[in-house]
C-alpha positions in Angstrom: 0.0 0.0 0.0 1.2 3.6 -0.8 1.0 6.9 1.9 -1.6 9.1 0.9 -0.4 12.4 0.8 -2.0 16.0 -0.2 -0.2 19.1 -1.0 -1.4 22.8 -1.0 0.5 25.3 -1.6 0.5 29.0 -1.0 2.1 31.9 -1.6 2.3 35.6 -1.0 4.4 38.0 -2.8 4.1 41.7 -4.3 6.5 43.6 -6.9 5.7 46.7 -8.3 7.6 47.6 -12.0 7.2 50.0 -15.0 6.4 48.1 -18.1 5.6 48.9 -21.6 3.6 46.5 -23.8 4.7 43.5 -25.2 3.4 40.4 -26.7 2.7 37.3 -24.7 2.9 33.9 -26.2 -0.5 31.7 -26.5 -0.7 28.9 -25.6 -2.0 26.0 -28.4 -5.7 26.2 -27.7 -7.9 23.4 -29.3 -11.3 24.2 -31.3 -13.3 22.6 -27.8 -12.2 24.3 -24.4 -13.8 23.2 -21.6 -13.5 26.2 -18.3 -13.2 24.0 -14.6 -17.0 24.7 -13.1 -18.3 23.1 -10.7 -18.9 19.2 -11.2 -21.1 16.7 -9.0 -17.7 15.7 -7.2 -15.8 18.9 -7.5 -15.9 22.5 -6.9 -14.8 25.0 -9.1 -12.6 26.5 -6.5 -11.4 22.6 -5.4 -10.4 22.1 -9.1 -8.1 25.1 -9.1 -6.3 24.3 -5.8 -5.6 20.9 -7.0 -4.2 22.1 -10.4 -1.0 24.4 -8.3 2.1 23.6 -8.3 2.8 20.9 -5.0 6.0 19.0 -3.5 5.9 15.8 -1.9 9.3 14.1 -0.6 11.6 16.9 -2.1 9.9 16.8 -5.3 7.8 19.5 -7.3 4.7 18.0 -9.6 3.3 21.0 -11.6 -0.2 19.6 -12.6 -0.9 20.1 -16.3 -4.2 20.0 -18.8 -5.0 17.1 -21.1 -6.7 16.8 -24.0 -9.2 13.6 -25.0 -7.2 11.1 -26.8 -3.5 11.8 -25.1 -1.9 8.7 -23.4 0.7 8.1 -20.5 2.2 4.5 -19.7 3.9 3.4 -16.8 3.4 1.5 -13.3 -0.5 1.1 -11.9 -0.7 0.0 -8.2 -4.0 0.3 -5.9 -5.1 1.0 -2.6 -7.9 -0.2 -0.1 -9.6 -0.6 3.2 -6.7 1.3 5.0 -7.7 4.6 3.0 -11.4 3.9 2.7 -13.9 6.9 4.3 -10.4 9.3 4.0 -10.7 12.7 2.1 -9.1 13.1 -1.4 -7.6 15.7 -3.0 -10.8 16.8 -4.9 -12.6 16.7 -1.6 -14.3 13.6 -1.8 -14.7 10.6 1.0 -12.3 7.6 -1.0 -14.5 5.0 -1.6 -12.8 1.9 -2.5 -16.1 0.4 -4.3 -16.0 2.8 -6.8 -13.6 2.9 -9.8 -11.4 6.4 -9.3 -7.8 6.9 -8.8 -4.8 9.1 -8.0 -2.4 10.8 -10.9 -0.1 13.3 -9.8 -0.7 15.5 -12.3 -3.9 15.0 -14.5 -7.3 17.9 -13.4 -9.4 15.8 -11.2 -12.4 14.2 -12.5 -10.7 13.2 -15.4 -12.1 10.2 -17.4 -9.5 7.7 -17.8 -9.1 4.2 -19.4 -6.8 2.1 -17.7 -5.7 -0.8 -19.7 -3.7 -3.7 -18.4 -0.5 -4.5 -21.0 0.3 -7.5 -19.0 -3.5 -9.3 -19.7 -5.5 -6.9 -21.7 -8.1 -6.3 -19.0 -9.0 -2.6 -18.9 -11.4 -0.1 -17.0 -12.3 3.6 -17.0 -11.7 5.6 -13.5 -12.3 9.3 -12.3 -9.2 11.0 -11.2 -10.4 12.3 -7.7 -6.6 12.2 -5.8 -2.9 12.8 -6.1 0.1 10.3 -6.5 1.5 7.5 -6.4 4.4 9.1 -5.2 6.7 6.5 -6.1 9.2 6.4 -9.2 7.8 5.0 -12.2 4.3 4.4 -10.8 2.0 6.9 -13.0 -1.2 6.2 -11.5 -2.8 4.6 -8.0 -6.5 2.6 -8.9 -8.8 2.1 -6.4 -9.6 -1.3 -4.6 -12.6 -1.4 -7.4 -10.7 -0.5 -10.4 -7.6 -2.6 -9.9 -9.6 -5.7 -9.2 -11.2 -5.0 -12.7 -7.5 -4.8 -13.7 -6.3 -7.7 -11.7 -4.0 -6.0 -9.5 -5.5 -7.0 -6.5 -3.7 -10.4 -7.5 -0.6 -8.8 -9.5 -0.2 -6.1 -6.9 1.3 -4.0 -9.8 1.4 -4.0 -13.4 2.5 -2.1 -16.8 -0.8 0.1 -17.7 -1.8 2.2 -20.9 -3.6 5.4 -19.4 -6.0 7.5 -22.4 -8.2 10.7 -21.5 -11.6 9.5 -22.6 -13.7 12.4 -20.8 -13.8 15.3 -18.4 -16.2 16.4 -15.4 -16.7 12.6 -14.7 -18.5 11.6 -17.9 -16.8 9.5 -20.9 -17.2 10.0 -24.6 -17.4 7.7 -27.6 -14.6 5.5 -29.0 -16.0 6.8 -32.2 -15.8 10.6 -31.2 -12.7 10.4 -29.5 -11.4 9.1 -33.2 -13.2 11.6 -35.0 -11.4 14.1 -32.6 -8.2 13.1 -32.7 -8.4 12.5 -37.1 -9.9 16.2 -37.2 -7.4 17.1 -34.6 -10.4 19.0 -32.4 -9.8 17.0 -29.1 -11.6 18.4 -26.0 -8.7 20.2 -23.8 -9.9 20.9 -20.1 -8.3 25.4 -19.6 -8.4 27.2 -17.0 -8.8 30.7 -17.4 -8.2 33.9 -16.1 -5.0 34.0 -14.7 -3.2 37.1 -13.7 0.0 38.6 -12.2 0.1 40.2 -8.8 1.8 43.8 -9.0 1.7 44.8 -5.0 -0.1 44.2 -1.6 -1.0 47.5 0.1 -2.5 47.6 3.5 -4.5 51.2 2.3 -6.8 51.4 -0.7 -5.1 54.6 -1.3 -1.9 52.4 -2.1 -3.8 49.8 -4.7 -5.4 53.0 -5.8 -2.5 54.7 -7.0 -0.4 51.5 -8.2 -3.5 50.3 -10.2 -3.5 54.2 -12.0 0.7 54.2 -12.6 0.0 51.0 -14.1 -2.7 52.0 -16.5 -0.6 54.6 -18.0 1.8 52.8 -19.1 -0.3 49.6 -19.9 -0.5 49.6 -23.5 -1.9 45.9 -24.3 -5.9 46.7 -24.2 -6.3 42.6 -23.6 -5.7 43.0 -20.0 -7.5 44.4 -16.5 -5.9 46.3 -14.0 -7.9 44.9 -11.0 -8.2 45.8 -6.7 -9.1 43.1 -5.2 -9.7 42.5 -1.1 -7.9 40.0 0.9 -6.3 39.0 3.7 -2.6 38.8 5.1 -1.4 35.5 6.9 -2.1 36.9 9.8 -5.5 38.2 9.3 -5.4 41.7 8.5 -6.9 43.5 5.4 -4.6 44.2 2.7 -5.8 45.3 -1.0 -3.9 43.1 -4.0 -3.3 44.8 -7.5 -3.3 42.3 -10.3 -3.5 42.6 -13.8 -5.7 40.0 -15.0 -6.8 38.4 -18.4 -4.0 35.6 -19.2 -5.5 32.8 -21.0 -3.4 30.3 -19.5 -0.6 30.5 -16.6 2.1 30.0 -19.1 1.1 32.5 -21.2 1.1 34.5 -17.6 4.7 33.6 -16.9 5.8 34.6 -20.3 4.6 38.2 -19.7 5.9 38.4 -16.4 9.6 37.5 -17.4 9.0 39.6 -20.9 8.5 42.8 -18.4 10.6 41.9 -15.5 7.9 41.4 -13.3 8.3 39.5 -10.0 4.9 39.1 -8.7 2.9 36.1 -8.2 0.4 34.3 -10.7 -3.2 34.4 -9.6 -6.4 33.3 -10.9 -9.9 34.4 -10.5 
């Protein structure tokens, strides 16, 4: 059996720079993008948390999106009765009755066939957790699942992984072929991202950052935005992002185009 473990991470920093416009790069974007929204297992707000950057045992995992139709092989392994009734990553009770599983980095509710390659048998789980945090294992069945698989006899095995859905419901064989031959696969995006330019304790401060900012902000895509919040230790502070990034990459790009230092944030 494997240690559960789940990660959150936080962060809190502000930077406040002069910048003149400049192009970010976009991200590849498929014809279908499917926004995280609430799902019958998962919250909108759950989804995002679980798609940051996390370590476990010294090691970084920086989840990432997939698209119907992409693959991953590698090591399945299960767990059981020690983890059943315990929370999940998404939230979520573990119920080893029902077919779901851990990837370390794939969004949560996920659709994905597992197929054996040592005895063909295969199965289609929801991604609700994180791990297996072992080398070379890329994904962690449930009791269910693996016994579909056979691991509850093999104890391991050599797996085939393929995205066959999102928000917990599968699609076709025949569509994900059509898909992939028309190269229009679904992609699960999140959206919205943004870059912190300061924390200020006074409105007064946000107010004047956010108006140095917008006269020198010469890329009409984006929002200056004042946002509310709270310090670690509880007191009211005012965050100045500018927001409208389509992806966090395309995020990080502007940020180290301009010189920026802040931190990525989503809405």
């Amino acid at each position: 059996m494997l240690k559960r473990y789940t990660f959150l991470m936080f962060g809190i920093a502000a930077g406040v720079l002069f910048f003149n416009g400049c192009s970010s790069k976009k991200s590849p974007v498929s014809e279908s993008i499917s926004d995280y929204k609430d799902t019958k297992f998962t919250s909108a707000a759950r989804h995002r948390s679980t798609m940051r950057c996390y370590t476990v045992l010294g090691r970084t995992y920086q989840p990432t999106y997939v698209k119907i139709g992409q693959t991953m092989t590698g090591i399945s392994s299960w767990y059981g009765p020690n983890f059943h009734g315990k929370l999940t990553s998404n939230g979520e009770r573990y119920n080893m009755h029902a077919r779901t599983a851990a990837h370390k980095t794939w969004p949560m509710d996920t659709m994905v066939k597992v197929t054996n390659l040592q005895n063909g048998k295969s199965t289609v789980v929801r991604i609700n957790d994180r791990g297996p945090f072992v080398k070379g294992r890329v994904i962690d069945c449930s009791y269910a699942a693996g016994k579909a698989l056979g691991l509850d006899k093999m104890g391991i095995a050599k797996v085939r992984l393929e995205v066959v859905g999102f928000a917990g419901k599968t699609q076709s064989p025949q569509k994900i072929a059509l898909q992939k031959a028309t190269h229009t696969q679904e992609k699960v995006k999140l959206k919205d991202f943004g870059i912190q330019l300061g924390a200020f304790s006074h409105y007064a401060g946000a107010k004047a950052t956010k108006k140095e900012y917008k006269e020198v902000l010469k890329n009409k895509k984006y929002r200056l935005e004042i946002k509310p919040s709270k310090s670690e230790s509880g007191k009211k502070i005012y965050r100045v992002s500018l927001m409208g990034f389509d992806s966090e990459e395309a995020a990080r790009d502007y940020r180290a185009c301009q010189g920026l230092n802040g931190p990525i944030v989503r809405n």
